[in-house]
C-alpha positions as a Python dict, from the first residue, in 0.01 Angstrom:
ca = {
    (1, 'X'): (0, 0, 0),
    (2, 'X'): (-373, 111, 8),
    (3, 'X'): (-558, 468, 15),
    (4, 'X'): (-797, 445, 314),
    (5, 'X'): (-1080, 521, 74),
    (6, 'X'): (-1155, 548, -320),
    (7, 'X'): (-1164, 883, -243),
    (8, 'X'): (-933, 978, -38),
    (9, 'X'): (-582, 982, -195),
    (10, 'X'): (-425, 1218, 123),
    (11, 'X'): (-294, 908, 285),
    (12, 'X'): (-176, 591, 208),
    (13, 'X'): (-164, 308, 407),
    (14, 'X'): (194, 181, 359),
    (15, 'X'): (115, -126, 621),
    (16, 'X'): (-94, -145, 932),
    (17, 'X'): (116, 31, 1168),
    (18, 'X'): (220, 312, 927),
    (19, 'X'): (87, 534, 693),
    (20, 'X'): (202, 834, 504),
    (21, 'X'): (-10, 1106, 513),
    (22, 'X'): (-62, 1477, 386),
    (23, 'X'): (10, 1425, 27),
    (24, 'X'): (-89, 1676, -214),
    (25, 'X'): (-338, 1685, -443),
    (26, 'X'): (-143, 1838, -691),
    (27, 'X'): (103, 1487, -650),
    (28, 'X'): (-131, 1318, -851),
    (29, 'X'): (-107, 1574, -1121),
    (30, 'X'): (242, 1390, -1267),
    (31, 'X'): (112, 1095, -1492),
    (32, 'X'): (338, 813, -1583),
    (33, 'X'): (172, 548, -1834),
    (34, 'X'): (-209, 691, -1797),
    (35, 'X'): (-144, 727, -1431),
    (36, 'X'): (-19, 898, -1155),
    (37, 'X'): (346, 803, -1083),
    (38, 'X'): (236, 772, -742),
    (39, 'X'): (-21, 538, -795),
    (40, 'X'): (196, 356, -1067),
    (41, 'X'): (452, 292, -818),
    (42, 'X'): (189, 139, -556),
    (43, 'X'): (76, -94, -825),
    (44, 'X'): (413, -173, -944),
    (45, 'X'): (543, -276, -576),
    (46, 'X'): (230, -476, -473),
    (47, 'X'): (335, -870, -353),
    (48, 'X'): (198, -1083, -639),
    (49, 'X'): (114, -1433, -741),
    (50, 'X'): (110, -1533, -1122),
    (51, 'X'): (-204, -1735, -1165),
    (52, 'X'): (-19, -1961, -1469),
    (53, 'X'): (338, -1988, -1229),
    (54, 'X'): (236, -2007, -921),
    (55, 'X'): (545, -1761, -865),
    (56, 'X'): (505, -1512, -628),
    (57, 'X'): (685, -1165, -706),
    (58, 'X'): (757, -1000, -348),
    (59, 'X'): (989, -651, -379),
    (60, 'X'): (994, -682, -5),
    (61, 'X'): (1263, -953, -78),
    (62, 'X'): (1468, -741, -286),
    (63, 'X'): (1462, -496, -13),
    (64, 'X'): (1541, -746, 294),
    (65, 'X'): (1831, -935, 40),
    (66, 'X'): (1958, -603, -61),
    (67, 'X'): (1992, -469, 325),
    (68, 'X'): (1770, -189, 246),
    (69, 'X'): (1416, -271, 461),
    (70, 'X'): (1293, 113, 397),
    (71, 'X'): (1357, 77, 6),
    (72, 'X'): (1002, 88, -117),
    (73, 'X'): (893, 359, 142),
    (74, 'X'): (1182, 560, 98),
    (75, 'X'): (1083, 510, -289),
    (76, 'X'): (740, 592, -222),
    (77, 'X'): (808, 863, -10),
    (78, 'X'): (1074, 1050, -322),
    (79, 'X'): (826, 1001, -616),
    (80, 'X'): (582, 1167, -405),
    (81, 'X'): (828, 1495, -366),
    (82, 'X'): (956, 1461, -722),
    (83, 'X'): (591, 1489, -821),
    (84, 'X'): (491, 1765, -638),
    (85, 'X'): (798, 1941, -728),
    (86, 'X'): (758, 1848, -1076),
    (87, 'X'): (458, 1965, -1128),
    (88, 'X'): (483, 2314, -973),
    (89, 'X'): (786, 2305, -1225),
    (90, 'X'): (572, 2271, -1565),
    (91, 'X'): (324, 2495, -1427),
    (92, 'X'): (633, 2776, -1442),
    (93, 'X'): (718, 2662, -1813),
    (94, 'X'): (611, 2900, -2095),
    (95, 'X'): (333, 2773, -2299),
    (96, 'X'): (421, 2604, -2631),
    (97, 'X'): (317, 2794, -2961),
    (98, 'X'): (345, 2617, -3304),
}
C-alpha cells in the first residue's frame, strides 16, 4: 500500500491493479500513536523482512490461511470510514472546561 505521491493522500495504491480512491482529508484527522490510523494501518500491514532473522512477516498469509483474501482491504477500507466518521463525531462534542 502506497499514496501515488508524498502529497497526495486521496488515493492509495492498494496493489497495481487497484487502488482506493476519494478519501477525505478530514480521514487523516484521527491520529493513532503520532499518526493517522490510516497511515498506521498501511505501515502496520506492509510485507517485511527482519534484517537480524531473516524472517519475513507477510499479513497476506494470515489472510490467504484464514480464507479471508480481502482482509487487509476490507480493513483498510473500515478504518478509513471509522475515521471520517469519527472525526465529524468529536467535532460535535462540547468543548472541555476545567
Amino acid at each position: 500500500m502506497r499514496f501515488p505521491a508524498k502529497d497526495r493522500k486521496d488515493t492509495i495504491r492498494y496493489n497495481p491493479r487497484l487502488s482506493v480512491s476519494n478519501i477525505p482529508p478530514k480521514a487523516y484527522d484521527y491520529i493513532v500513536n503520532g499518526k493517522s490510523a490510516i497511515e498506521w494501518v498501511m505501515e502496520r500491514y506492509q510485507v517485511k523482512t527482519d534484517k537480524a532473522s531473516g524472517i519475513t512477516n507477510d499479513p497476506n498469509l494470515y489472510a490467504q490461511e484464514s480464507g479471508k483474501p480481502d482482509y487487509i482491504l476490507n480493513l483498510l477500507l473500515s478504518v478509513i470510514a471509522v475515521s471520517v466518521k469519527t472525526v465529524e463525531i468529536v467535532k460535535t462534542l462540547p468543548s472541555l472546561k476545567f
